[in-house]
C-alpha positions in Angstrom: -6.1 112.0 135.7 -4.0 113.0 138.2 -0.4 113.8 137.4 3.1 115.8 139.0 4.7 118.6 137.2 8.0 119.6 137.7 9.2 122.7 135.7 13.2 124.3 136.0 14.2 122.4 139.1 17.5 124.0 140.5 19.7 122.6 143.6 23.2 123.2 144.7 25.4 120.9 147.2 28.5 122.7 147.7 30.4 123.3 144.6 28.5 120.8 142.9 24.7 121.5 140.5 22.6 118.4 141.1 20.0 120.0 138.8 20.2 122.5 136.4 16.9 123.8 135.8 15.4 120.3 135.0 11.3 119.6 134.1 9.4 116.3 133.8 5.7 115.3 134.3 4.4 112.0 136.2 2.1 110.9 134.8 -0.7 108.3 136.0 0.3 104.6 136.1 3.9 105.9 134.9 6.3 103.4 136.4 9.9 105.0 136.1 13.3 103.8 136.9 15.6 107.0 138.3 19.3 106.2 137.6 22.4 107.8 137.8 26.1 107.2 139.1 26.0 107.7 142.8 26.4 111.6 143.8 24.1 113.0 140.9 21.1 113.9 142.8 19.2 110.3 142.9 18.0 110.5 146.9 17.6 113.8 146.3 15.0 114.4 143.6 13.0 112.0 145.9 13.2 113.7 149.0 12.6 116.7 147.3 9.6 115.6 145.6 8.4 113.9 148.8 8.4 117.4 150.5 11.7 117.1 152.6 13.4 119.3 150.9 13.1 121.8 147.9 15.5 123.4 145.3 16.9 126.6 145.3 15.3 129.8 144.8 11.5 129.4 143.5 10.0 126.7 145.7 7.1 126.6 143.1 9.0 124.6 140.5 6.3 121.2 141.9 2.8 121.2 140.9 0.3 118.5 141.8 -3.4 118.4 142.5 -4.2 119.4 146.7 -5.4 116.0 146.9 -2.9 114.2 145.7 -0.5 112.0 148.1 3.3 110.6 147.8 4.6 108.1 149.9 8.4 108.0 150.4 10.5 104.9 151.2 14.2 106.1 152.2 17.1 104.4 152.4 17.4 105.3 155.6 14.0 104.6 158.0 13.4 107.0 161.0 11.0 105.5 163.4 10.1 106.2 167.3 12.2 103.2 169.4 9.2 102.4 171.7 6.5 102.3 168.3 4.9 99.3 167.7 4.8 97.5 164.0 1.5 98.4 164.0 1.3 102.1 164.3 4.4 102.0 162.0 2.5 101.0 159.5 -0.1 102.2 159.5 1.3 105.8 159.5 0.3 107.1 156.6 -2.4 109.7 156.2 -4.9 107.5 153.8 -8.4 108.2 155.6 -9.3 104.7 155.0 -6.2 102.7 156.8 -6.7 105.2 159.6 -9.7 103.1 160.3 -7.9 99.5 160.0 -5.2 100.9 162.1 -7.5 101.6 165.0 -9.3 98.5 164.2 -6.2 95.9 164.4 -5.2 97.9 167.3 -8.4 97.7 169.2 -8.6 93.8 167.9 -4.7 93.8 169.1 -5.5 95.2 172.7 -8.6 92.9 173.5 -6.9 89.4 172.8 -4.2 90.7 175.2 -6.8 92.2 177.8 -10.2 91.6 177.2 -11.9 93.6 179.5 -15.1 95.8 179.2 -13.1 99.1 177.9 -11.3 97.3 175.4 -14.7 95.4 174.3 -16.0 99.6 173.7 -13.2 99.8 171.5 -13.2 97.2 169.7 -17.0 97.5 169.1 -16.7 100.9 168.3 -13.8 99.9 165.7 -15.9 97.6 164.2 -18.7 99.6 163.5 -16.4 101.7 161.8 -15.0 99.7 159.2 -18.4 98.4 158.8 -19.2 102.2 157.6 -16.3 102.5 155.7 -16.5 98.8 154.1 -13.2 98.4 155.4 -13.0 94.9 155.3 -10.8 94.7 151.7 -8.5 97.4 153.0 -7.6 95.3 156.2 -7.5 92.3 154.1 -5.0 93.8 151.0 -2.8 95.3 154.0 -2.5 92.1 156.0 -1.8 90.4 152.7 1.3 93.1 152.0 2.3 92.6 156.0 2.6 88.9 154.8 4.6 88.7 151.2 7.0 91.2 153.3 7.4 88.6 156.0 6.0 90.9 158.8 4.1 88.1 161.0 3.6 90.3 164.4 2.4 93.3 164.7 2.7 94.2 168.6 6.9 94.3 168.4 8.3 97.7 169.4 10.6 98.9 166.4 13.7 98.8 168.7 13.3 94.8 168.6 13.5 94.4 164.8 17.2 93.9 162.8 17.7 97.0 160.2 16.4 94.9 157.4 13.2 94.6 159.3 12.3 98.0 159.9 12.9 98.7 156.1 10.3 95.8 155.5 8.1 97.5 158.0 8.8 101.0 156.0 8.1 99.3 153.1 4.9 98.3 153.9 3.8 101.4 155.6 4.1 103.4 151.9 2.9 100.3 149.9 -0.2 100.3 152.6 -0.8 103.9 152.4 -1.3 103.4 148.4 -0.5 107.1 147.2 -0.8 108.6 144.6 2.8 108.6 144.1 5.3 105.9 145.3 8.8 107.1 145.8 10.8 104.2 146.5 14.7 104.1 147.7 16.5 101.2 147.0 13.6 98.6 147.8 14.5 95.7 147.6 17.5 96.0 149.8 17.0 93.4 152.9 13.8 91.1 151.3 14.5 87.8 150.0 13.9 86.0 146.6 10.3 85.7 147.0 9.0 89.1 148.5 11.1 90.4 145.6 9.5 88.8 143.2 5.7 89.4 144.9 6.6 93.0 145.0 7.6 93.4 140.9 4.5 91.8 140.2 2.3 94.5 142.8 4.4 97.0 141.4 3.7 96.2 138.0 -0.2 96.2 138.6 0.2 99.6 140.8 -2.9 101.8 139.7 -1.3 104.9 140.9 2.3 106.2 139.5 5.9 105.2 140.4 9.4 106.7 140.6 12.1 104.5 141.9 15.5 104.0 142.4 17.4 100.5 142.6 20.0 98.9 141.4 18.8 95.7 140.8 18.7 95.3 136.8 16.1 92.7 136.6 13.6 94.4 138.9 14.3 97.6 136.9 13.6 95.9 133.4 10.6 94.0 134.6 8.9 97.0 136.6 9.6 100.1 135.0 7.9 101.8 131.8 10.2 105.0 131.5 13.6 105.2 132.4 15.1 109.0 134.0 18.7 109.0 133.8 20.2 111.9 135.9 23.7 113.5 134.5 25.6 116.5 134.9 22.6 118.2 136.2 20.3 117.0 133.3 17.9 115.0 133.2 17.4 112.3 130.2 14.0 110.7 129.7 13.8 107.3 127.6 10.8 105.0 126.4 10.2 102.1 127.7 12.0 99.7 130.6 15.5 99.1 131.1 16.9 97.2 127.7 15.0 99.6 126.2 17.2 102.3 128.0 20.3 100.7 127.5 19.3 100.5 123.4 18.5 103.8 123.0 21.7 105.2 125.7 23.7 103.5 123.4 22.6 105.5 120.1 22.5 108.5 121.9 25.9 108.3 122.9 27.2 107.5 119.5 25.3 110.4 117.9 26.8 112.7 120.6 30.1 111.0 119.9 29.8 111.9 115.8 28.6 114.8 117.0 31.9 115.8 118.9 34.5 114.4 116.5 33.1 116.7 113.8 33.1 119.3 116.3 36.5 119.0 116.6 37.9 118.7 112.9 36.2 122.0 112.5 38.1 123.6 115.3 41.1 122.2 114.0 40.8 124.0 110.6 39.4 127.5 112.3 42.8 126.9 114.3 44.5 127.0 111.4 42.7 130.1 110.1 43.2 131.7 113.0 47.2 130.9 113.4 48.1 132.1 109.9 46.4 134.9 110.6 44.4 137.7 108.7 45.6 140.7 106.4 42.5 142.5 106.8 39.9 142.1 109.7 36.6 142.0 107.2 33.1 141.7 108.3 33.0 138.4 106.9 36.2 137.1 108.5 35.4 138.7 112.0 32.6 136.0 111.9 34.8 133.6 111.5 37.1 134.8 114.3 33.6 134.6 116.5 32.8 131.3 115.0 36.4 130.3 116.4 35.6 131.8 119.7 32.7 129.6 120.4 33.6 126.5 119.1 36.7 126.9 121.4 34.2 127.5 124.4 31.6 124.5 123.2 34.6 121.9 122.4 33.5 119.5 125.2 30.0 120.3 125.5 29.0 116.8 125.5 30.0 115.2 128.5 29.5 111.6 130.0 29.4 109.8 133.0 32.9 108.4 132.2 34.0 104.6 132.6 35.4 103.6 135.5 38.6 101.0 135.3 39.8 98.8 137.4 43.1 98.0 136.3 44.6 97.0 139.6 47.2 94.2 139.7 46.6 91.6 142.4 49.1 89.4 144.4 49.7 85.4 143.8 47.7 82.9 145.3 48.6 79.6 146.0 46.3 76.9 145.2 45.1 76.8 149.2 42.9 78.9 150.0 40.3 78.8 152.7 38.8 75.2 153.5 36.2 74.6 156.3 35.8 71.2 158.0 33.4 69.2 159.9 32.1 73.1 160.4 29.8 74.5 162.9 28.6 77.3 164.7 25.3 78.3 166.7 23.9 81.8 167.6 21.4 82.6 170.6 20.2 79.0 169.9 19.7 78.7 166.4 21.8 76.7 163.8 23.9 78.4 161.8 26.4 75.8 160.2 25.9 72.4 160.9 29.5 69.8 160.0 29.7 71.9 157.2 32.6 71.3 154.8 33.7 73.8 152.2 36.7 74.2 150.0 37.7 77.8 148.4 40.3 77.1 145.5 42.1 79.8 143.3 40.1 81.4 140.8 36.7 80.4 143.1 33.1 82.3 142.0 31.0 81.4 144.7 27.9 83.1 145.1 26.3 82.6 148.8 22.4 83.3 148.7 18.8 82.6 150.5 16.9 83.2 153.4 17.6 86.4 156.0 18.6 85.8 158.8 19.7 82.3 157.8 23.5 83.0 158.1 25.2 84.3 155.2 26.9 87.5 156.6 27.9 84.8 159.8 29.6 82.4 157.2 31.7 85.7 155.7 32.5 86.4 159.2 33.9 83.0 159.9 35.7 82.8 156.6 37.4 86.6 157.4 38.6 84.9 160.8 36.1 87.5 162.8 33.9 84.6 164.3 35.7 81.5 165.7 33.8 78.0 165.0 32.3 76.1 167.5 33.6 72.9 166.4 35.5 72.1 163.3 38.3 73.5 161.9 39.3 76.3 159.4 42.5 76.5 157.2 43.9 79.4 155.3 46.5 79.3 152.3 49.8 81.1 153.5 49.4 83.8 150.4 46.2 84.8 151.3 45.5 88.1 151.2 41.7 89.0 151.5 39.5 91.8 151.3 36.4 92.0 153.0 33.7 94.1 152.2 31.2 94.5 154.9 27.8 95.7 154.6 29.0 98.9 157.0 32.0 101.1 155.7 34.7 100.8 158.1 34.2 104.5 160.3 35.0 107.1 157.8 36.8 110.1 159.6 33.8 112.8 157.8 36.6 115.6 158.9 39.1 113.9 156.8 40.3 114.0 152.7 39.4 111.2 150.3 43.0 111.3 149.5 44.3 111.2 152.5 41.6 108.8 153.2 43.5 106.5 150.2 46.7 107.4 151.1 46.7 105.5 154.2 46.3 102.2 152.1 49.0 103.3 149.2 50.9 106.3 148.1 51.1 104.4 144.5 48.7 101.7 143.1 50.6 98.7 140.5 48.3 97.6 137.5 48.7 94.6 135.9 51.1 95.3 133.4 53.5 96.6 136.4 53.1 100.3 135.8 52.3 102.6 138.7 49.9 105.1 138.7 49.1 107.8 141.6 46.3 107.6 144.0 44.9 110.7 142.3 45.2 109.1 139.1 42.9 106.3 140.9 40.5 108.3 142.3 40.0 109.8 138.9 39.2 107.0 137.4 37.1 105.9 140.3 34.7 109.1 138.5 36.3 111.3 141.2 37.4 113.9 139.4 40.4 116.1 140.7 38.5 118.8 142.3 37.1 116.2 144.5 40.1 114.8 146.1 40.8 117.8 148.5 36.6 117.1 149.9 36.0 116.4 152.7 35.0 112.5 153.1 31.7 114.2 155.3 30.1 115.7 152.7 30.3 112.5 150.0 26.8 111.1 149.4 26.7 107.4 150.6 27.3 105.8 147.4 30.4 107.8 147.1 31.6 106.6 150.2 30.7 103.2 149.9 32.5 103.4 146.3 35.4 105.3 148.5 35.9 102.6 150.9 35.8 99.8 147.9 38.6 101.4 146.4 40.4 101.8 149.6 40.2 97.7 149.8 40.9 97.1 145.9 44.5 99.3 146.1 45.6 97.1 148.8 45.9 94.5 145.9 43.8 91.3 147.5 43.9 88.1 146.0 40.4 87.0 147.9 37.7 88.9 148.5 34.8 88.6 150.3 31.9 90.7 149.6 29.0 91.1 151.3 25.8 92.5 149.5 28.3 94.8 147.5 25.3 95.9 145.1 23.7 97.7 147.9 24.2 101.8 147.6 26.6 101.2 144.4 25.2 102.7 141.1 24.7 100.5 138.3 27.5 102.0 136.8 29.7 100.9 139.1 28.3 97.9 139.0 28.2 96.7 135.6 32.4 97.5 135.6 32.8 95.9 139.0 31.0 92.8 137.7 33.8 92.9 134.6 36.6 93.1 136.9 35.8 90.1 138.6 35.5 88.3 135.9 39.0 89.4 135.6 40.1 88.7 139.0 42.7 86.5 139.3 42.0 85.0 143.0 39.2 84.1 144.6 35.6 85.9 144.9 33.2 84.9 147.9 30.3 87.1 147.2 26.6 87.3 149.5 23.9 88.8 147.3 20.2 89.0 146.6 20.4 90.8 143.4 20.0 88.0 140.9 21.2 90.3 137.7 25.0 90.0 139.8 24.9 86.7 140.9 24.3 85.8 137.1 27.6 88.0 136.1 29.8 86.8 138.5 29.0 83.4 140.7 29.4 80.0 138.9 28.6 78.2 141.6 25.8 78.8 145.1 25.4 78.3 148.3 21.3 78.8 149.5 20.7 79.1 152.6 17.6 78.0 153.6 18.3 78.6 157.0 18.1 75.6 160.9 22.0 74.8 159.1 20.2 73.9 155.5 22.5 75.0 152.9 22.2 73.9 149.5 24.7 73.6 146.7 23.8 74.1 143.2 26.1 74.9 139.9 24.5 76.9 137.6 22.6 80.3 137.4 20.1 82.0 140.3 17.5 82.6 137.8 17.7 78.6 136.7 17.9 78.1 140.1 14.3 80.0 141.3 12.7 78.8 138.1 13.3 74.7 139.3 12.1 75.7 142.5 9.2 77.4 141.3 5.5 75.8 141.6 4.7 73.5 138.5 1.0 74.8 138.0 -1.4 72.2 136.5 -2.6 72.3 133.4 -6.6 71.8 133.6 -7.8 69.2 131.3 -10.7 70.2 129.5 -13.6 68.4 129.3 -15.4 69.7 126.7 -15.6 67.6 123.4 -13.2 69.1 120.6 -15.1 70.4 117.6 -14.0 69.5 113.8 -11.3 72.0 112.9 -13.3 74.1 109.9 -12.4 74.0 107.2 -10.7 77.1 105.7 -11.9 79.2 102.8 -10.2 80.2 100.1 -8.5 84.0 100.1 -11.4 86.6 98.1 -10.2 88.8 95.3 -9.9 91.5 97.9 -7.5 89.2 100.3 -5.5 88.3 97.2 -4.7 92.0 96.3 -3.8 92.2 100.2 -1.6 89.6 99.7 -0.1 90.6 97.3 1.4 94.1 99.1 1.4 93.1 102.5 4.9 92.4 102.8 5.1 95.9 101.0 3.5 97.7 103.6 5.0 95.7 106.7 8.8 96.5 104.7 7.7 100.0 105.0 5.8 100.0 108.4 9.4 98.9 109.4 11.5 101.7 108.4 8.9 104.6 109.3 9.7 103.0 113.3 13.7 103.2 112.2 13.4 106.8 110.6 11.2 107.9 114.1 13.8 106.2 116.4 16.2 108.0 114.8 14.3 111.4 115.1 14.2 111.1 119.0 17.7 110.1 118.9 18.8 113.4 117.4 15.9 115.2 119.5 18.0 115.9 122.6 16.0 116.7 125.6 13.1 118.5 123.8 10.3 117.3 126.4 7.3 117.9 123.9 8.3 116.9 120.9 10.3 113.3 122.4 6.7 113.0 123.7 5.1 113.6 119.6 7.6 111.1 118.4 6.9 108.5 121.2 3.5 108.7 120.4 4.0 108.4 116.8 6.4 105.3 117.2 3.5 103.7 119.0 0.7 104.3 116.6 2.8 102.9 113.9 3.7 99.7 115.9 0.2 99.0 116.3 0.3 99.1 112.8 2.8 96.9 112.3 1.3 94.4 114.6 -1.7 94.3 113.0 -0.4 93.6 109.5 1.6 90.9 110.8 -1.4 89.4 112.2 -3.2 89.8 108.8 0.1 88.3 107.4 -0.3 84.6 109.8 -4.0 84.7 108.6 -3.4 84.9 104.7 -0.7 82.9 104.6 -2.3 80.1 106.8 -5.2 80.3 103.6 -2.7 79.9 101.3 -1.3 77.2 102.5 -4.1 75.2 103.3 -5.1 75.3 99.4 
């Protein structure tokens, strides 16, 4: 079994510890979820464990077999301009699609010249995967190239849109099949259905996987451990993400006991300590020590904080944006076809479907960046929107993040009319005051894309537009940005693929489905996709049904079963509660989580088989 080891993993960035000494081991067909809000060392444990980088001091802190490959999708792909698709993917080092790369290459260069040198090379590619009984590699790769929508292989990469190049990058790692997949953000830029293909791939995926995305759904469905970075530590949790989010919870509460009683004690040592002591015993210099350290542990526990978003927002009128007898054509192809759309106060529209169909184009439009044409487009005189593009606005990297802010508003006004500073803002944006005086150049991405949001928000907006906002935000973020706009008091126009968000915060949706086909629909994505899924048919058997047997009656033995079953299954029951509860007080004692894990699931299986002896007895007794 091959597996990763990583033992007291330390990195620096500036003033800042992404790890502190962390370990963890990878195990075969381990499936884990990495999350964290944005700046806690995500992107980096992957490009450390993918070899790009390394942590500080002892570069031996990784161990893995010699044999053993990782494949790394960034967020970011780097590819020669004049490559073609097909040596892109094809890059990796697997022995074995070295030999379908030179294969579909040879096969590439003879149907556009067939002439006696490439007939060599073709001939000798063929006898080559006939050797290597190639044929199912080339056939599971071109199936991958397909679900990820890449139909020609003999583009150069400077032809292909961003989101096709990470498609293409995508498929060069999921090709390769390492070892190890470590996997940025993937399904940034794919559409409903390669998203779907690729949970169920990933799900089946006999070698191991570490990933990092936002989107909820994908994470629940996918993973099978959660890593949740913080503070430099690393927090491992059973199971996918509801399991996560269960056991987070219970954590936190412990930790949260924990600290209250921390602090009454403190309190009553400060009391000691203030009335002071007549004589300085052993016994009371103790206590004087106790003191000493509970006053340098008193906020030990720490947490990622909650971020609020408190910011007042101007009125809006009850016109807002209305498009008529709309349309609008690009290089040829349809965009928006006599399209009609009215925006009203309070609007949760939700724009979705095919890329390249249009949906950043009808953002543009709305924002007034595109003119129409034909048609006409109207705006409500107290508009005042906020756009959030896919690209930051250029960020000065030499200037402050308050300074940065500052440009927008020296104060911010909540809702209930107060005003609070822009450092109070930025605090509560998780920037904490040290931060302020950084320079905007050495934020990690999700910090500035969290930057420039705020930047829009302070401007007070009663519409906003938003385009793919879930890219490069942590779920943190996330989960109170979605509660904010459900607070919002104007309008939200929002173009997503990430179905957990569109759920939250769209009631109604606009599909794109792209020649100028858009489709209205009220209701959630999910019921949406599961209406337009494929009804399979249910095969009608033909085989003739047998007489249902007759049941016998329950033995002495089974009635003495019976009759403690629901006993035992009471009891099965609270073991599971008393372990949970064990690993919620373990902290992050790697072996013995790993005991109690294994313990939980040993007693499950129990449990699950007494409940099916439970259906079987009770089925006997009722049948007599």
């Amino acid at each position: 079994m091959k597996e990763l080891k990583v033992t007291e993993l330390y990195k620096t960035f500036g003033d800042k510890t992404l790890f502190d000494r962390i370990s963890f081991l990878i195990h075969e067909k381990d499936r884990i979820g990495l999350i964290g809000v944005n700046g806690t060392g995500k992107s980096s444990l992957l490009t450390i464990l993918a070899g790009q980088d390394s942590g500080d001091g002892d570069v031996s802190a990784i161990e893995k077999a010699s044999d053993y490959r990782i494949g790394y999708l960034a967020q970011e792909q780097i590819f020669s301009a004049d490559l073609l698709v097909l040596d892109a993917v094809f890059q990796g080092d697997n022995p074995l699609m070295q030999t379908v790369r030179n294969y579909e290459k040879a096969l590439l260069e003879l149907s556009n010249d067939n002439n006696a040198e490439s007939q060599r090379r073709f001939t000798v590619a063929e006898e080559a995967m006939n050797k290597q009984d190639a044929w199912t590699a080339d056939s599971e790769a071109k199936a991958i190239l397909n679900k990820l929508g890449i139909d020609t292989l003999d583009k150069r990469i400077d032809e292909l849109s961003g989101g096709q190049i990470k498609r293409v990058a995508l498929a060069q790692v999921l090709i390769d099949a390492p070892d190890l997949l470590l996997l940025d953000e993937p399904t940034n830029h794919l559409d409903y259905d390669a998203i779907q293909w690729l949970e169920s791939y990933l799900k089946s995926y006999t070698g191991s996987l570490l990933m990092v995305t936002h989107d909820r759904y994908f994470l629940d469905r996918v993973t099978n451990r959660i890593f949740e970075l913080s503070f430099g530590k690393l927090y491992e949790y059973q199971g996918n993400y509801e399991a996560y989010l269960v056991e987070k919870a219970e954590r936190d509460r412990i930790a949260g006991e924990q600290e209250g009683k921390r602090k009454q004690l403190y309190k009553q040592e400060l009391a000691w300590m203030r009335a002071g002591a007549k004589a300085r015993t052993t016994k009371q210099q103790a206590r004087i020590n106790r003191f000493e350290d509970l006053k340098d542990n008193l906020h030990q526990v720490k947490t990622d904080g909650q971020l609020e978003m408190n910011i007042a927002t101007t009125r809006l009128g009850k016109k807002v944006l209305e498009l008529k007898q709309a349309s609008y054509a690009i290089a040829g192809k349809t965009i928006l076809e006599n399209f009609d759309l009215l925006v009203q106060s309070k609007e949760r529209l939700g724009i979705t479907g095919k890329n390249g169909a249009g949906k950043s184009t009808l953002l543009n439009i709305l924002a007034g960046r595109l003119p129409l044409d034909n048609g006409v487009i109207e705006m409500g005189e107290t508009v005042r929107l906020a756009y959030y593009t896919q690209q930051n606005e250029t960020l000065d990297p030499n200037k402050r993040m308050i300074a940065y802010l500052q440009e927008a508003a020296e104060e911010v006004k909540q809702r209930d009319g107060s005003q609070i500073s822009v450092a109070e803002i930025l605090e509560r944006f998780l920037f904490p005051r040290f931060m302020h005086g950084s320079l905007i150049g050495k934020l990690s991405g999700g910090e500035k894309r969290r930057l420039y949001l705020l930047k829009l928000l302070i401007q007070q907006p009663n519409v906003l537009l938003l385009d793919e906002p879930t890219n490069d935000l942590d779920i943190a973020t996330l989960t109170v940005l979605e509660d904010y706009l459900q607070e919002f008091s104007g309008a939200v126009i929002t173009v997503s693929h990430d179905r957990y968000f569109l759920d939250k915060v769209a009631e109604k949706l606009l599909i794109f489905e792209g020649n100028g086909m858009i489709t209205s629909y009220f209701g959630s994505i999910v019921d949406f996709l599961e209406q337009q899924a494929p009804v399979k048919e249910e095969k009608v058997s033909k085989v003739k049904p047998q007489p249902k047997e007759r049941k016998k009656k329950l033995s002495y033995k089974e009635q003495k079963e019976w009759e403690t079953i629901e006993d035992d299954i009471a009891l099965l029951e609270k073991n599971i509660d008393e372990l949970t509860e064990a690993m919620n007080h373990q902290g992050d004692d790697f072996t013995k989580l790993q005991d109690l894990q294994k313990e939980i699931d040993q007693t499950e299986q129990s449990l699950e088989e007494k409940m099916s002896r439970w259906e079987y007895l009770s089925e006997l007794i009722e049948d007599n």
